[in-house]
C-alpha positions as CSV (number, residue, x, y, z in Angstrom):
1,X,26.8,6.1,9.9
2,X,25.9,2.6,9.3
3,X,22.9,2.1,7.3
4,X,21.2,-0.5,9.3
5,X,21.3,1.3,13.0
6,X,19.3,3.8,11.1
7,X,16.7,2.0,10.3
8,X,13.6,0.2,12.5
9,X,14.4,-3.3,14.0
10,X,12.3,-6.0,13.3
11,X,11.0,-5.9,16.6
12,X,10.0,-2.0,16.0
13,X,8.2,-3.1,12.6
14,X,6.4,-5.4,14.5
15,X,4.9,-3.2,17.3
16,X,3.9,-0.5,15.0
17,X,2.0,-3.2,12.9
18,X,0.7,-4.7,16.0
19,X,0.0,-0.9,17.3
20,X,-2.0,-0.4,14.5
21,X,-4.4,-3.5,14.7
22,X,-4.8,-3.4,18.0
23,X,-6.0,0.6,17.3
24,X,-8.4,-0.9,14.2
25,X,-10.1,-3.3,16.7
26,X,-8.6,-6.5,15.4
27,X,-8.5,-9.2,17.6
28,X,-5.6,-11.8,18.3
29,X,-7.3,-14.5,17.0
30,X,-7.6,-12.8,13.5
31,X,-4.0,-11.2,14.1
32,X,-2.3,-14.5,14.0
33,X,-4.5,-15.9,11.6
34,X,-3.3,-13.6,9.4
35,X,0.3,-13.9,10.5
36,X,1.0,-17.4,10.5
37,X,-1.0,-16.8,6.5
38,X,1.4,-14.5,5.2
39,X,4.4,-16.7,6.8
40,X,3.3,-19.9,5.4
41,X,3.0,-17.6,1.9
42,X,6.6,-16.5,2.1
43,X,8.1,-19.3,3.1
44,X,6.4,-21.0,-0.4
45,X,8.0,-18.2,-2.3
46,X,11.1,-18.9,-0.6
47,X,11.3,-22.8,-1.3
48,X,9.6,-22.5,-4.3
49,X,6.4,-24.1,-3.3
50,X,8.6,-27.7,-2.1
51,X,6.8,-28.4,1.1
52,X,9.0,-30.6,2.4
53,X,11.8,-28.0,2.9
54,X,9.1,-25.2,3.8
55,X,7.8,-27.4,6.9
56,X,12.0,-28.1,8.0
57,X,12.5,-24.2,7.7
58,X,9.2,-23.5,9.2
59,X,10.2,-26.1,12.1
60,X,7.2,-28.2,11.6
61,X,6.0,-32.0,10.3
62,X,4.7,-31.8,6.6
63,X,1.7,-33.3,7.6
64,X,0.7,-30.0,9.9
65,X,2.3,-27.9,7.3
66,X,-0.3,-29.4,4.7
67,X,-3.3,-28.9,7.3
68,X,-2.5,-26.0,8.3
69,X,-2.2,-23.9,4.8
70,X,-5.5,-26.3,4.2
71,X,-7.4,-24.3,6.7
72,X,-5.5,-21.0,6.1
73,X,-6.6,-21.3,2.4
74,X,-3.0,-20.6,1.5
75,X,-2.4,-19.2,-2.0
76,X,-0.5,-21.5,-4.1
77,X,3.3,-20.0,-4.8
78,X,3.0,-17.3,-7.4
């Protein structure tokens, strides 16, 4: 059996996390808040903090990517 038909799509991984918040009370707002934080976070990792290729991978000017991880509060890469 091939390994990855066993497992969840990423579709599937989403809805159970989205299952979940929506069963803890947490609105969208806050939902993709949160998303759009832990994206921006990865895609540093990623790119190794070069914001320049993070906003062309993240399909965005630099300038918005800047704000935006401004008013996320965005960790710096680790």
């Amino acid at each position: 059996m091939d390994k990855r038909s066993s497992e969840p799509s990423l579709h599937q991984r989403m809805e159970a996390i989205v299952r979940e918040m929506v069963e803890k009370g947490i609105n969208i707002k806050d939902a993709l808040r949160e998303f759009e934080k832990i994206f921006f976070e990865q895609a540093a990792r990623k790119h190794e903090g070069n914001k320049t290729k993070m906003a062309r991978a993240l399909g965005i000017h630099r300038n918005t990517l800047h704000n935006r991880a401004k008013i996320l509060k965005v960790r710096k890469r680790h």
